[in-house]
mmCIF file as Biopython writes it, N, C-alpha, C and O atoms, coordinates in Angstrom:
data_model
#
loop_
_atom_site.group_PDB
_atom_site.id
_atom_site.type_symbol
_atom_site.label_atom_id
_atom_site.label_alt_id
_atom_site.label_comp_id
_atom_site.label_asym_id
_atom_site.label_entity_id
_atom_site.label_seq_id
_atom_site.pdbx_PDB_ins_code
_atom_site.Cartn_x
_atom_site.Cartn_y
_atom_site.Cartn_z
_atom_site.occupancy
_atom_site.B_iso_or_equiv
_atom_site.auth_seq_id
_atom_site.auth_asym_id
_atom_site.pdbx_PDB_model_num
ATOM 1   N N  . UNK A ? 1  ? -11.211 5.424   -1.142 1.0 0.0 1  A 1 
ATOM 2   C CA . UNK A ? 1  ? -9.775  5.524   -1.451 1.0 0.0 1  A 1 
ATOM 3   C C  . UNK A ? 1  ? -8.939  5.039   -0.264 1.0 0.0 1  A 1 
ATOM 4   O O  . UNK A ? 1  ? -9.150  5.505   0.856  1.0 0.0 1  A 1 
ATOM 5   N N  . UNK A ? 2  ? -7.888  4.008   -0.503 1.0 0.0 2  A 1 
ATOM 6   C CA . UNK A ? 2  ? -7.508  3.411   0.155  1.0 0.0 2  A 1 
ATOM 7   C C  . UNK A ? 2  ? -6.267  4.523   0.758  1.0 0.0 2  A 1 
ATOM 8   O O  . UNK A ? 2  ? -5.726  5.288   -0.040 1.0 0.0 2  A 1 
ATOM 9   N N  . UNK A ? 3  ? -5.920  4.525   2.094  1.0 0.0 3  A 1 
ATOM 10  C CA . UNK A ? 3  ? -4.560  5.396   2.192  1.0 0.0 3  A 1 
ATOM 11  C C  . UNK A ? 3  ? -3.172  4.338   1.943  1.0 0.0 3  A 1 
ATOM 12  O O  . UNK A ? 3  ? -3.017  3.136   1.728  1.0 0.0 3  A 1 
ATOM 13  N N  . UNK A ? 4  ? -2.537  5.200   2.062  1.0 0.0 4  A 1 
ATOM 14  C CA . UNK A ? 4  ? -0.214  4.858   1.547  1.0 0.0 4  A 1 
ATOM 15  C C  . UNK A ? 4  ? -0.016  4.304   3.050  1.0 0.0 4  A 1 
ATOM 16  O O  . UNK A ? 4  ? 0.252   5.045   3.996  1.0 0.0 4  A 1 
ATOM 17  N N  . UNK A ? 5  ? -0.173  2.989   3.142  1.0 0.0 5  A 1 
ATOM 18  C CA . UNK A ? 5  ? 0.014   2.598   4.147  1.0 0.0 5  A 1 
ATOM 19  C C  . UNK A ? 5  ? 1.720   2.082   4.419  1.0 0.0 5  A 1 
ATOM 20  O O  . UNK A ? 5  ? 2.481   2.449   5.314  1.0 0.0 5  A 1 
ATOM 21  N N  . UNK A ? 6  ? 2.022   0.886   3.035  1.0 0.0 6  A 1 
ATOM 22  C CA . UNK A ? 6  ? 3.505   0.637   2.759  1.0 0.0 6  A 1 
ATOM 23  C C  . UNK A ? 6  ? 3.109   0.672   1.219  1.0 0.0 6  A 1 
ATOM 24  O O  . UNK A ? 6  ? 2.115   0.617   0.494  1.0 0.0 6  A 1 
ATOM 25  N N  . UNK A ? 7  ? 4.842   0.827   1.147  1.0 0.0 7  A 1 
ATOM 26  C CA . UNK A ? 7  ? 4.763   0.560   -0.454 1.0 0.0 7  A 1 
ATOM 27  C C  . UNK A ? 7  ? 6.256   -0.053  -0.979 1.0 0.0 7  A 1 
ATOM 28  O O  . UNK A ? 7  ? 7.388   0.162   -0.547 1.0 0.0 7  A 1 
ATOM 29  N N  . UNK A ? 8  ? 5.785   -0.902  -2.086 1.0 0.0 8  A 1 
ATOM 30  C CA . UNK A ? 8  ? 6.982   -1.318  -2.534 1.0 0.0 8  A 1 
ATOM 31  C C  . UNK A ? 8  ? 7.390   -0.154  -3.216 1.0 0.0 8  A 1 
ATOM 32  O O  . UNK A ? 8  ? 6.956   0.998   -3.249 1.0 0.0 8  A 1 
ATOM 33  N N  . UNK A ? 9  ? 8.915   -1.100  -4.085 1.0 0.0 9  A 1 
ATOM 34  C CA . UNK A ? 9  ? 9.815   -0.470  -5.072 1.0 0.0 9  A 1 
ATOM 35  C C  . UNK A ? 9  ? 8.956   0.141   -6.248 1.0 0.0 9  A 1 
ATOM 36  O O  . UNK A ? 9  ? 9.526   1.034   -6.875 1.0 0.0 9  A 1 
ATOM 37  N N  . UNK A ? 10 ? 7.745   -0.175  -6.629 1.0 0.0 10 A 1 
ATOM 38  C CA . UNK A ? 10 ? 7.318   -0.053  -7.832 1.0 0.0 10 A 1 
ATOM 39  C C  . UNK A ? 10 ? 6.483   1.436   -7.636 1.0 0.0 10 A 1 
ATOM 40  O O  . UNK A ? 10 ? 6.023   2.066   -8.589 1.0 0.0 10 A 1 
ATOM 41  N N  . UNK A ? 11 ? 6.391   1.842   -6.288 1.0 0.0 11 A 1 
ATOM 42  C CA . UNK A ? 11 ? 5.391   2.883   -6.165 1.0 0.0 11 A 1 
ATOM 43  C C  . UNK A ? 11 ? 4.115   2.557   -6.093 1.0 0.0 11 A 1 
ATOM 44  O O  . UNK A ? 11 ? 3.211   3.377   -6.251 1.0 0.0 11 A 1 
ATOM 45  N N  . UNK A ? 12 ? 3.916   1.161   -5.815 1.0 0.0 12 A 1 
ATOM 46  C CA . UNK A ? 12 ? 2.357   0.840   -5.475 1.0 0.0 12 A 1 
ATOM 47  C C  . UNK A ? 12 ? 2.355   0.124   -3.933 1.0 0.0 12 A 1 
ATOM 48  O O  . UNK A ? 12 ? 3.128   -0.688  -3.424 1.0 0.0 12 A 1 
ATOM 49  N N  . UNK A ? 13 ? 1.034   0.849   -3.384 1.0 0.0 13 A 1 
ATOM 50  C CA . UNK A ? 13 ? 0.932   0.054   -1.988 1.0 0.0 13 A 1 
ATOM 51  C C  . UNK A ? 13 ? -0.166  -0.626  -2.121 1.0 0.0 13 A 1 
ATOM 52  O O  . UNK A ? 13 ? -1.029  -0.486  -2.988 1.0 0.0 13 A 1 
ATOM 53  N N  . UNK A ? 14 ? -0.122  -1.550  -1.036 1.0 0.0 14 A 1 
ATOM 54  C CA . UNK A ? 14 ? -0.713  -2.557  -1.077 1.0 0.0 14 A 1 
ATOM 55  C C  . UNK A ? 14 ? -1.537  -2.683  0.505  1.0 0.0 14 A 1 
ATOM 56  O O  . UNK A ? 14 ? -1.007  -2.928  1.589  1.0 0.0 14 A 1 
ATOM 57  N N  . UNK A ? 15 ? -2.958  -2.432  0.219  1.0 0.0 15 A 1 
ATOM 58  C CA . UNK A ? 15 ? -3.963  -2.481  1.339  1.0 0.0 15 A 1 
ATOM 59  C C  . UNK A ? 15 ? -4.528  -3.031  1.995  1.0 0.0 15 A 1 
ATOM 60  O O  . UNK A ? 15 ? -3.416  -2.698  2.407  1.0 0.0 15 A 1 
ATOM 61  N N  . UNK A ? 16 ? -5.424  -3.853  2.919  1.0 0.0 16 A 1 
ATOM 62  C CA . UNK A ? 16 ? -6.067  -4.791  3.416  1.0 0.0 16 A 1 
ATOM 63  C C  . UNK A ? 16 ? -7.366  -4.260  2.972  1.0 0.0 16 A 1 
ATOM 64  O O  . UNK A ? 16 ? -7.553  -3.044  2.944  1.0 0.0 16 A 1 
ATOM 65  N N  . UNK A ? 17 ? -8.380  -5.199  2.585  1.0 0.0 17 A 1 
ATOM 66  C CA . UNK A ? 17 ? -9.596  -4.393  2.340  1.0 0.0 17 A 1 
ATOM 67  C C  . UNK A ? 17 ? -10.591 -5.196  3.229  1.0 0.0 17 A 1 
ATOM 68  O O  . UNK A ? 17 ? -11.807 -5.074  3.082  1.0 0.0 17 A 1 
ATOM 69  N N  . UNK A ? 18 ? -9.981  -6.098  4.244  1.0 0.0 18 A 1 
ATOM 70  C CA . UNK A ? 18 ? -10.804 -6.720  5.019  1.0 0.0 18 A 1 
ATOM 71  C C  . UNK A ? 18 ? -10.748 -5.819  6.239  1.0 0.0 18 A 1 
ATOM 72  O O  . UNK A ? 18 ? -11.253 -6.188  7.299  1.0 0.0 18 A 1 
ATOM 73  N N  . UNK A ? 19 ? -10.253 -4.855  6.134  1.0 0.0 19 A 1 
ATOM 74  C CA . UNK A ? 19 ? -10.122 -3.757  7.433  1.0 0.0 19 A 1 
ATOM 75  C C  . UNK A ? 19 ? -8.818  -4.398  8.483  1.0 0.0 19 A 1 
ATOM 76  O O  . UNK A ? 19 ? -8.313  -3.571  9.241  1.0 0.0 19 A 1 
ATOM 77  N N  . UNK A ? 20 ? -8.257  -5.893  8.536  1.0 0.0 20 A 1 
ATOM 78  C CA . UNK A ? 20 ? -7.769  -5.776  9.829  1.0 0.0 20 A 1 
ATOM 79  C C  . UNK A ? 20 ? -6.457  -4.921  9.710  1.0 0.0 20 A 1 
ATOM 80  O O  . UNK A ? 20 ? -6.136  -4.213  10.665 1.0 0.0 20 A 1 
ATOM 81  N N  . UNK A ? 21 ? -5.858  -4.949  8.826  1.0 0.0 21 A 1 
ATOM 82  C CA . UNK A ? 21 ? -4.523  -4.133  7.940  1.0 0.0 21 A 1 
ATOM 83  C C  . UNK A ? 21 ? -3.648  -4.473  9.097  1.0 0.0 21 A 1 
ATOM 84  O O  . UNK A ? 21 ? -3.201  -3.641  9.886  1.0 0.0 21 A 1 
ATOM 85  N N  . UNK A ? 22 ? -3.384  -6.064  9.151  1.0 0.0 22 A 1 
ATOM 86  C CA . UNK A ? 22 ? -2.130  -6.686  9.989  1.0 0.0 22 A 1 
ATOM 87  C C  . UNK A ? 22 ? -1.507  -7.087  8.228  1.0 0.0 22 A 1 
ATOM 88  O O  . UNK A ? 22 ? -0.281  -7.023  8.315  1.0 0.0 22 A 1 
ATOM 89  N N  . UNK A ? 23 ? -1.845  -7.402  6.965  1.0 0.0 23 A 1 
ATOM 90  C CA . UNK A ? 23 ? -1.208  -8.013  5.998  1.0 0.0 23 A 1 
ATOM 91  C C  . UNK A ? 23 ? -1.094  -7.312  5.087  1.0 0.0 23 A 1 
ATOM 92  O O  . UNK A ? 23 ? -1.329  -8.021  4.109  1.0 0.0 23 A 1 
ATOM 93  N N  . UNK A ? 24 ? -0.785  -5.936  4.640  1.0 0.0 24 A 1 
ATOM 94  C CA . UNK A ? 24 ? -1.066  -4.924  4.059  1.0 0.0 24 A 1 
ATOM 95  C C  . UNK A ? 24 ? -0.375  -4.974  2.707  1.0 0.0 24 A 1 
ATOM 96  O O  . UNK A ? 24 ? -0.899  -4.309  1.813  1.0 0.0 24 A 1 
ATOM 97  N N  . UNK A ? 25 ? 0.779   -5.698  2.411  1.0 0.0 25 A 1 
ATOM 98  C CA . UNK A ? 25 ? 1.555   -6.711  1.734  1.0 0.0 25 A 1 
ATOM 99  C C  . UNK A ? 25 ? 0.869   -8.008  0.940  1.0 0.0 25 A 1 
ATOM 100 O O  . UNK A ? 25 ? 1.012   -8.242  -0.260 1.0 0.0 25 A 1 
ATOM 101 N N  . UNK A ? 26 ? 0.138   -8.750  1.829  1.0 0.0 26 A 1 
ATOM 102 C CA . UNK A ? 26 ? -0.661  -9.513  1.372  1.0 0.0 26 A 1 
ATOM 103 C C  . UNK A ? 26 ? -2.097  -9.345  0.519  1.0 0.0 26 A 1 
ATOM 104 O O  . UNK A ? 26 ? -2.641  -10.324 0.007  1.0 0.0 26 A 1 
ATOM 105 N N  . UNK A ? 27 ? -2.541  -8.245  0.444  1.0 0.0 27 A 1 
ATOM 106 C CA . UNK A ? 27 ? -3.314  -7.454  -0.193 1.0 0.0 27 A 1 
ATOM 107 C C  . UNK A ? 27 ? -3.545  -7.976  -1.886 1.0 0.0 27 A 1 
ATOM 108 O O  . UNK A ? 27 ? -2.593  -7.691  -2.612 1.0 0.0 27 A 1 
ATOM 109 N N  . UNK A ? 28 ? -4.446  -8.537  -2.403 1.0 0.0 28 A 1 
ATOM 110 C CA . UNK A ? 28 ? -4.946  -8.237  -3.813 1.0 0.0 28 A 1 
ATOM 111 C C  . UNK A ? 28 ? -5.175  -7.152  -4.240 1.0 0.0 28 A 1 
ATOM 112 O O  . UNK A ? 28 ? -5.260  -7.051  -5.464 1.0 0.0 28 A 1 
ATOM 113 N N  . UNK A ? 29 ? -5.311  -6.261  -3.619 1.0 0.0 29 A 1 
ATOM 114 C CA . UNK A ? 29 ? -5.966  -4.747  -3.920 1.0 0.0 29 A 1 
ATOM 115 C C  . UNK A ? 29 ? -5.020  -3.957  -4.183 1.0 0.0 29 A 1 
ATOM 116 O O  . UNK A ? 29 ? -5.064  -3.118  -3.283 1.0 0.0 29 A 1 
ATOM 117 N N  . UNK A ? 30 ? -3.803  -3.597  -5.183 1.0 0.0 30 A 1 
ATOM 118 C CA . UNK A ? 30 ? -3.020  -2.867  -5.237 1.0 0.0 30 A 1 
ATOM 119 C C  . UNK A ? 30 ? -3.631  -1.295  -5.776 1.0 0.0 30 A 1 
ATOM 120 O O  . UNK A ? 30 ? -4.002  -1.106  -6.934 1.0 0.0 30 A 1 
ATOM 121 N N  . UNK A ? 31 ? -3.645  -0.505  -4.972 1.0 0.0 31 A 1 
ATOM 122 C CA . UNK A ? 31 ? -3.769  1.037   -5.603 1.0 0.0 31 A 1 
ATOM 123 C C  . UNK A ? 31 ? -2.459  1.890   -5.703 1.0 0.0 31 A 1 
ATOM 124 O O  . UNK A ? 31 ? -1.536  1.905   -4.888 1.0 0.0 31 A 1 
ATOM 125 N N  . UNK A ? 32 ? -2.571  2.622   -6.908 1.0 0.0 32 A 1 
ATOM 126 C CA . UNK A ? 32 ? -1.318  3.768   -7.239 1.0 0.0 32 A 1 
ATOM 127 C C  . UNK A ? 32 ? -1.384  4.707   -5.745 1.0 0.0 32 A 1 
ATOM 128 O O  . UNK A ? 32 ? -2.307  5.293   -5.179 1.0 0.0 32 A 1 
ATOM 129 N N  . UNK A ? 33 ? 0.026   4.533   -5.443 1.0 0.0 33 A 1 
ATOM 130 C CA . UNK A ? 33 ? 0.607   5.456   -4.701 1.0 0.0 33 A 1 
ATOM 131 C C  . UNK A ? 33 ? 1.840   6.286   -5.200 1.0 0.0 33 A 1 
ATOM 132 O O  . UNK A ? 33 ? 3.051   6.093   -5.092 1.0 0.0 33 A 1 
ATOM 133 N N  . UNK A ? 34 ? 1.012   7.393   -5.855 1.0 0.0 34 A 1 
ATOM 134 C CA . UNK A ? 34 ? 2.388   8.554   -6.379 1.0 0.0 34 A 1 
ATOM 135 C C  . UNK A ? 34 ? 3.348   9.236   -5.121 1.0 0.0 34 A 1 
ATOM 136 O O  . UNK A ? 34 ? 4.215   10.054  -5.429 1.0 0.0 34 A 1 
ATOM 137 N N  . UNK A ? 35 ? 3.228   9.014   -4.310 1.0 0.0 35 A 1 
ATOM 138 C CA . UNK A ? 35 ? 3.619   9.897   -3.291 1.0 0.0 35 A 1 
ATOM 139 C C  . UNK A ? 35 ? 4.082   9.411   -2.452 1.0 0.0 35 A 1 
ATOM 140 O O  . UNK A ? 35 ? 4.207   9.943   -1.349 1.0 0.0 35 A 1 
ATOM 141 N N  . UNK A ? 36 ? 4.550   8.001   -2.814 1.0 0.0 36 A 1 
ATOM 142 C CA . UNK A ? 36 ? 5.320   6.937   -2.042 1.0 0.0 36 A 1 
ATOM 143 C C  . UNK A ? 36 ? 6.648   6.841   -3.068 1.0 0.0 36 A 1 
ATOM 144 O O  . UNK A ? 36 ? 6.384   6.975   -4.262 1.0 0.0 36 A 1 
ATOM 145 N N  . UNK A ? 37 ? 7.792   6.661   -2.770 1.0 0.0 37 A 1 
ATOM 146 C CA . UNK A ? 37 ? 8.554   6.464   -3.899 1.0 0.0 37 A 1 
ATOM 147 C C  . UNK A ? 37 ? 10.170  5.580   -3.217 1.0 0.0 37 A 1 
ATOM 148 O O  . UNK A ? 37 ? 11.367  5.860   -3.146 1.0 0.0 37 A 1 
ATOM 149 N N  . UNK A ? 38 ? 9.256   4.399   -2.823 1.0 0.0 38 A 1 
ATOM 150 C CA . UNK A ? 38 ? 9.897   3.203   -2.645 1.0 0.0 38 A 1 
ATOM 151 C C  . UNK A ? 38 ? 9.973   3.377   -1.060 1.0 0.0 38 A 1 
ATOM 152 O O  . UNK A ? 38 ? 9.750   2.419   -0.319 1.0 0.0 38 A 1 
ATOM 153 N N  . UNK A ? 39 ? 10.241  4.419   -0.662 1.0 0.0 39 A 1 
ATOM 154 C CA . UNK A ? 39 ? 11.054  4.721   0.953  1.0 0.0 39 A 1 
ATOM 155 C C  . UNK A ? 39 ? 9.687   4.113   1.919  1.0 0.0 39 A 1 
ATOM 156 O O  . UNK A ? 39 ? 9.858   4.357   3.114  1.0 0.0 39 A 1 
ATOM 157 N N  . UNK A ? 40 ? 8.604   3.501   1.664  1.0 0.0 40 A 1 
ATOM 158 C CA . UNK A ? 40 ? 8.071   2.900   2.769  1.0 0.0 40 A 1 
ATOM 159 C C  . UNK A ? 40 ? 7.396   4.133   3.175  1.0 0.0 40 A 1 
ATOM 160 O O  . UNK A ? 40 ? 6.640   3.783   4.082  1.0 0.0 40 A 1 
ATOM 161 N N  . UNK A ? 41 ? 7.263   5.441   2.976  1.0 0.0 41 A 1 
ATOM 162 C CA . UNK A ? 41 ? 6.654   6.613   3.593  1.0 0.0 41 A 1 
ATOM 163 C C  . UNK A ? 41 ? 5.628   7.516   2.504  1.0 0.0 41 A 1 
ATOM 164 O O  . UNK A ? 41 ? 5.599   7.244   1.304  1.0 0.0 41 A 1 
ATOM 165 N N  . UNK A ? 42 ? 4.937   8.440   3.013  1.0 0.0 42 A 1 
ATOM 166 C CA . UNK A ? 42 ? 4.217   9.288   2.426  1.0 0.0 42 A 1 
ATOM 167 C C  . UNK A ? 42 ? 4.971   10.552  2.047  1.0 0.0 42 A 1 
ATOM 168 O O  . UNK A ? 42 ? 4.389   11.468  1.466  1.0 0.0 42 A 1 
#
């Protein structure tokens, strides 16, 4: 399980799954983040 690193408007963040997590944005891997709710935080 990936952690709430950033997250957009939609409530989904977006992870690096190559580990370096400089592009976390750039990510294919979108997982649900309920507990993000747009503000960029946990």
């Amino acid at each position: 399980m990936a952690q709430c690193k950033m997250c957009n408007g939609t409530g989904v963040v977006f992870t690096t799954s190559d580990g370096d997590g400089k592009n976390p944005w750039k990510s294919t891997h979108p997982v649900p983040c309920p507990n993000c709710k747009g503000t960029g935080k946990v």
